[in-house]
C-alpha positions as CSV (number, residue, x, y, z in Angstrom):
1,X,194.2,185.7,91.1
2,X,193.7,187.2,87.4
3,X,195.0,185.0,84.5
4,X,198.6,186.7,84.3
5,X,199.2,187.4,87.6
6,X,202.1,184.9,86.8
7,X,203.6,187.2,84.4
8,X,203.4,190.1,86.5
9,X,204.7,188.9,89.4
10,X,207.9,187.1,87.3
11,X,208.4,191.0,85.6
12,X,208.5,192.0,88.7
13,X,210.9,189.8,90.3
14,X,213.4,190.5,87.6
15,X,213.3,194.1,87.9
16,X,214.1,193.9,91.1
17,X,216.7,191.2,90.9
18,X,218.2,193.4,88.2
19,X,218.4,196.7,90.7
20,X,220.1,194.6,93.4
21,X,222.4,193.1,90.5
22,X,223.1,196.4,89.5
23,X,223.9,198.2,92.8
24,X,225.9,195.0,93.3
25,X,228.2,194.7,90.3
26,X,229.5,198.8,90.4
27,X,231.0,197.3,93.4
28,X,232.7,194.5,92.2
29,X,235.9,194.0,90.3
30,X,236.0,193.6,86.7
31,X,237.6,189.7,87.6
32,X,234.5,188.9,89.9
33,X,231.8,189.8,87.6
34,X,234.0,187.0,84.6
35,X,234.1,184.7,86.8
36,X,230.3,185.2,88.0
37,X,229.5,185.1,83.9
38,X,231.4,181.8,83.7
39,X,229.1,180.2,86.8
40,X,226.0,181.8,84.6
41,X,227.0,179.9,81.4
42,X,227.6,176.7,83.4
43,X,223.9,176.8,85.0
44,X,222.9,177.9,81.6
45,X,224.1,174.7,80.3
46,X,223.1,172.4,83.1
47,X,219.6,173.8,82.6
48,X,219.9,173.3,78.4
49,X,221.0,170.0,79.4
50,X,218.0,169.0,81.4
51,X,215.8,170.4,78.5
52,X,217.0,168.9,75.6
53,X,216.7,165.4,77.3
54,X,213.0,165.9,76.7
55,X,214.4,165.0,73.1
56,X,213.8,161.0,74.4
57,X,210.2,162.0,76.3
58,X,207.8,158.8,76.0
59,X,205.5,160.7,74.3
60,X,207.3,162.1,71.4
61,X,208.6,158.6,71.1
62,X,205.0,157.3,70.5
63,X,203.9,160.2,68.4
64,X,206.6,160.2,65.6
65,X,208.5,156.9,66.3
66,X,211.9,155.8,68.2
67,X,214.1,157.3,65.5
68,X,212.2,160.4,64.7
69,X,212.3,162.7,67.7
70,X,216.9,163.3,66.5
71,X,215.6,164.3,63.1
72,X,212.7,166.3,64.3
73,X,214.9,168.7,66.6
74,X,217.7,168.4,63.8
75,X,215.4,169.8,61.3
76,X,213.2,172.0,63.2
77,X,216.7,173.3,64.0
78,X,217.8,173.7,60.5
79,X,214.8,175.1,59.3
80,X,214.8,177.6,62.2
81,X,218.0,178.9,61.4
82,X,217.5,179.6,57.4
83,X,214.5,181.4,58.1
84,X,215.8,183.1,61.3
85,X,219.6,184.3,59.3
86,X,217.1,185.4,56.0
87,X,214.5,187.4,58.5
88,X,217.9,188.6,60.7
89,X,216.4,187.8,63.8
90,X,219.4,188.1,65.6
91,X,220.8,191.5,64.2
92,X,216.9,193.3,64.5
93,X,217.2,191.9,68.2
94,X,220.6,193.5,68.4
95,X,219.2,196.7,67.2
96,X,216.3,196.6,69.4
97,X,218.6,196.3,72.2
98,X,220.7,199.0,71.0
99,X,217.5,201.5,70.8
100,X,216.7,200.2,74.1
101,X,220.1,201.6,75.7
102,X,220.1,204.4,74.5
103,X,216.6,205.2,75.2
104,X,217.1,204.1,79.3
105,X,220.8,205.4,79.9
106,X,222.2,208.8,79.5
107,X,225.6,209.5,78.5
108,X,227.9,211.3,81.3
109,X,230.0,214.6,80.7
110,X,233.2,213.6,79.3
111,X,232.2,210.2,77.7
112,X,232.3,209.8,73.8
113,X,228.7,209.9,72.2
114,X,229.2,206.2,71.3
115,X,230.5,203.7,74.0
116,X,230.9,200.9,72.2
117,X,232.1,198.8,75.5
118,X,228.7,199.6,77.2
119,X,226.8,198.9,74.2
120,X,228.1,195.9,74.1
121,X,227.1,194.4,77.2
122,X,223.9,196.3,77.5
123,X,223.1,194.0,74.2
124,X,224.7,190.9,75.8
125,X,222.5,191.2,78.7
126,X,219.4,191.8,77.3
127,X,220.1,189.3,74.8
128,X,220.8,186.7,76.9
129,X,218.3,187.4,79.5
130,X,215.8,187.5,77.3
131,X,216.6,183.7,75.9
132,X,217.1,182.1,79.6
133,X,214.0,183.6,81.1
134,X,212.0,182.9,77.9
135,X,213.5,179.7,76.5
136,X,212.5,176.4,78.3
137,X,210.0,174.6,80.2
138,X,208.6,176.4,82.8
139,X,207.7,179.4,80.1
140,X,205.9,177.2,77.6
141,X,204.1,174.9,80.7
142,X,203.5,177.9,82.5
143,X,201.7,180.0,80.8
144,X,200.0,177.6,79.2
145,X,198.9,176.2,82.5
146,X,197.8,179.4,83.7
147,X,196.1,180.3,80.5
148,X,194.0,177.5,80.7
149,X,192.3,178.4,84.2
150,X,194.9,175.7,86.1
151,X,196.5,178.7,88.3
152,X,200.5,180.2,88.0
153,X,202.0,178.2,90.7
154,X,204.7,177.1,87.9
155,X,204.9,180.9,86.8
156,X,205.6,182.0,90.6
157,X,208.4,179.1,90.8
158,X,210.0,180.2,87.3
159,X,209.4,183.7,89.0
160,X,211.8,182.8,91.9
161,X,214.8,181.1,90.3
162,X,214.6,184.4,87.4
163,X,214.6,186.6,90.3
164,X,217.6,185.2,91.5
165,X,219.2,184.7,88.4
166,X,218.9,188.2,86.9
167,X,220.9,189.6,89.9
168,X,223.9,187.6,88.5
169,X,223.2,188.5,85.1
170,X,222.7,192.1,85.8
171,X,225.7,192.3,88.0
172,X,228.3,191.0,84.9
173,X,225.6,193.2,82.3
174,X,223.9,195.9,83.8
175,X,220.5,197.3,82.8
176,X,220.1,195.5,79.6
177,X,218.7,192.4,81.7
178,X,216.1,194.5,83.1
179,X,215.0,195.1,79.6
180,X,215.0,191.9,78.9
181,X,211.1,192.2,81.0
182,X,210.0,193.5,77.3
183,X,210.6,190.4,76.2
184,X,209.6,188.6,78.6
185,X,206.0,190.0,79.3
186,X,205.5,189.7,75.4
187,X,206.4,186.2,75.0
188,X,204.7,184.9,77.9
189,X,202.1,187.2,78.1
190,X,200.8,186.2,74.4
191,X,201.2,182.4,75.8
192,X,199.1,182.9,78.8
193,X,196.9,184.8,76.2
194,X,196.9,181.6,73.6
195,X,196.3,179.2,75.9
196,X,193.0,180.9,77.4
197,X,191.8,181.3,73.9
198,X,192.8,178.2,72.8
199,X,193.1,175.7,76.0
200,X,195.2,172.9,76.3
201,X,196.3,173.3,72.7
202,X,199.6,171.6,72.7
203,X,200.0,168.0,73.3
204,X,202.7,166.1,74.8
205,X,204.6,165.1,72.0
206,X,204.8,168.3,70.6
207,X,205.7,170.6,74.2
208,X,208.3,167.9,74.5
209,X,209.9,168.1,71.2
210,X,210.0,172.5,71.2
211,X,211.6,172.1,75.0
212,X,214.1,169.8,73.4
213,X,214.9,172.4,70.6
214,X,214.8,174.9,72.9
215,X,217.0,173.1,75.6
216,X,219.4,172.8,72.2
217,X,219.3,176.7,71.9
218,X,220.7,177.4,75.5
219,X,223.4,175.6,74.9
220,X,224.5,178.2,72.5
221,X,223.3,180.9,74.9
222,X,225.7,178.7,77.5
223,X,228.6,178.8,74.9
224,X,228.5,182.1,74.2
225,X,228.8,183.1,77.9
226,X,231.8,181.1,78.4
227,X,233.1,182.8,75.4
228,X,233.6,179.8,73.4
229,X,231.3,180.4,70.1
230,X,229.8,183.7,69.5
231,X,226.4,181.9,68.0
232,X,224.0,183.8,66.7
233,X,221.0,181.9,68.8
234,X,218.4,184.8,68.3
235,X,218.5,184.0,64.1
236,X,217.4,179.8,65.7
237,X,214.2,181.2,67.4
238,X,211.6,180.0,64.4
239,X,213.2,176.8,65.5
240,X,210.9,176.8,68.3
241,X,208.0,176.8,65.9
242,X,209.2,174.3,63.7
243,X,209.5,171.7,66.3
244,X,205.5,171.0,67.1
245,X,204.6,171.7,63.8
246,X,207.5,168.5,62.3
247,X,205.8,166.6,65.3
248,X,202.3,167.2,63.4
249,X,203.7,166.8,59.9
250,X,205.1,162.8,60.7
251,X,202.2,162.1,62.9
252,X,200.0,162.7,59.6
253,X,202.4,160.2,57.6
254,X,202.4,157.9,60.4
């Protein structure tokens, strides 16, 4: 297999899953699909759960000391979200969504030129595709682990549960988590690309404490499924930068 094969094949499961989620959801009631969205944002959080426990990994605990790894995620979180509000992650990732829509679905006779309704979840489900299927373990590990010559047997796994998971998503959102593979090949694509340039480049301490951020990150994807807090998680995505890098910073002052 060629490095990326990982990537391709978890694309390509998505699509797929996305087209049967489709086909499925036209033919379910409005009360279904909520109550399908509701299960989503309880696996989402289940999953955000299991990832932010990486928070007490042994390793982190080492690196930066028993009562640093809180403070680390608290302030890679913090930092994250000034720069992410000042850059406007979240409304550029809105727009590119938007542009998305209307570039992949055509308006029918009789509609208005704007439908703000299908908008709207067209954004939702790209939006929140894009942060479960590129937001947590298996991404980072991944594609990292295939970069590095070690094969994409994690990639295949993540390839299965996304392929599964996008036909619930698409069938409460439509096409916009199908588009959500833009994301998707970027992100891990450039990983898979890193880590064969670069190698085994992140340590322990540092994977665990940017899975522990990003495990905190779903849970806002998780709340804003169950329509309990409209967070804007995309503007918390340099959060996943800051992590490693605080990990290095109190490993130097150690």
């Amino acid at each position: 297999m060629f490095i990326g094969t990982g990537t391709v094949v978890n694309a390509s499961t998505v699509l797929v899953g996305s087209t049967l989620g489709v086909l499925i959801g036209h033919r379910l009631p409005l009360r279904t699909r909520s109550v399908v969205t509701d299960a989503l944002g309880l696996v989402t959080l289940l999953i955000a759960a299991s990832s932010a426990t990486a928070v007490s990994d042994d390793a982190l605990s080492e690196a930066v000391g028993d009562s640093a790894p809180m403070l680390i995620v608290l302030g890679a979180l913090l930092l994250g979200a000034i720069l992410g509000s000042l850059l406007r992650i979240e409304d550029r990732l809105e727009g590119f969504g938007d542009s998305l829509q209307r570039r992949l679905t055509r308006r029918r006779d009789g509609e208005p030129e704007v439908d703000h309704e299908a908008r709207d979840r067209f954004v939702t489900g790209f939006m929140t595709a894009s942060l479960v299927f590129c937001v947590g373990p298996l991404t980072i590990l991944g594609s990292i682990t295939e970069g590095i010559g070690k094969g994409p047997d994690q990639l295949l796994l993540k390839s299965a549960l996304d392929g599964f998971a996008s036909i619930a998503f698409a069938a409460a959102f439509g096409w916009g988590v199908a588009a959500s593979i833009v994301t998707l090949v970027v992100i891990q694509g450039g990983l898979t690309a890193l880590g064969a340039a670069l190698g085994d480049f992140l340590p322990d301490a540092h994977l665990a404490a940017l899975t522990a951020t990003g495990g905190l990150m779903l849970v806002g994807v998780a709340l804003r499924l169950l329509e309990i807090k409209q967070l804007k998680v995309g503007d918390l995505l340099p959060a996943l930068v800051f992590a490693p890098v605080l990990v290095e910073v109190v490993t130097w002052f150690r």
